[in-house]
N, C-alpha and C positions, 0 to 999 in steps of 0.2 A: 896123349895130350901134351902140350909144348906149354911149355911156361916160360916167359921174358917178365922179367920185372922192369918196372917202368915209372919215374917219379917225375911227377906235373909240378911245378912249382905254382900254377895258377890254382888247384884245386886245395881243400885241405888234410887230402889223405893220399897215398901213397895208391897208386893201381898197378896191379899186378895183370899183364896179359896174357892170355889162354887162346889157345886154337884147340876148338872142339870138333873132330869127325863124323859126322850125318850121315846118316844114311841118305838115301837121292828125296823119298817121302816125306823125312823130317824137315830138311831142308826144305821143301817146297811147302809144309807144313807151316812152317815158323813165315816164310817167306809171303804167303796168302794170308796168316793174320796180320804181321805188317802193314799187306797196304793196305787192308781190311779198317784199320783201325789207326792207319797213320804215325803210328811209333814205331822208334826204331829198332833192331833184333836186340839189340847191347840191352835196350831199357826192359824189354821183355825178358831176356834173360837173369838181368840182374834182380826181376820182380820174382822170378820165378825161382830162384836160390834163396832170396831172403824169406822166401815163406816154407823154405824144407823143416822139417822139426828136426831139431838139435838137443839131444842129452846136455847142459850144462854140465863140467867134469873142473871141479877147481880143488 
């Protein structure tokens, strides 16, 4: 996985970018709910991180 960090001055937080390697399935996976339902991969992914469960560690 590649990581480039990346700051938007237009947004209010800082995004950091990933390229993530698919198998050919998954890809066409993610690619048929897209147009399925008209959103884009980014939105679906980033839906689908914020709902992983996360230990709390402070």
């Amino acid at each position: 996985m590649q990581h480039n960090q990346t700051f938007s001055m237009s947004k209010k937080w800082a995004i950091k970018r990933i390229t993530v390697n698919l198998a050919l399935d998954e890809a066409k996976k993610l690619e048929k709910y897209c147009d399925q339902t008209g959103r884009p991969a980014t939105d679906v992914i980033r839906e689908l991180i914020r709902g992983l469960p996360v230990t709390r560690t402070e």
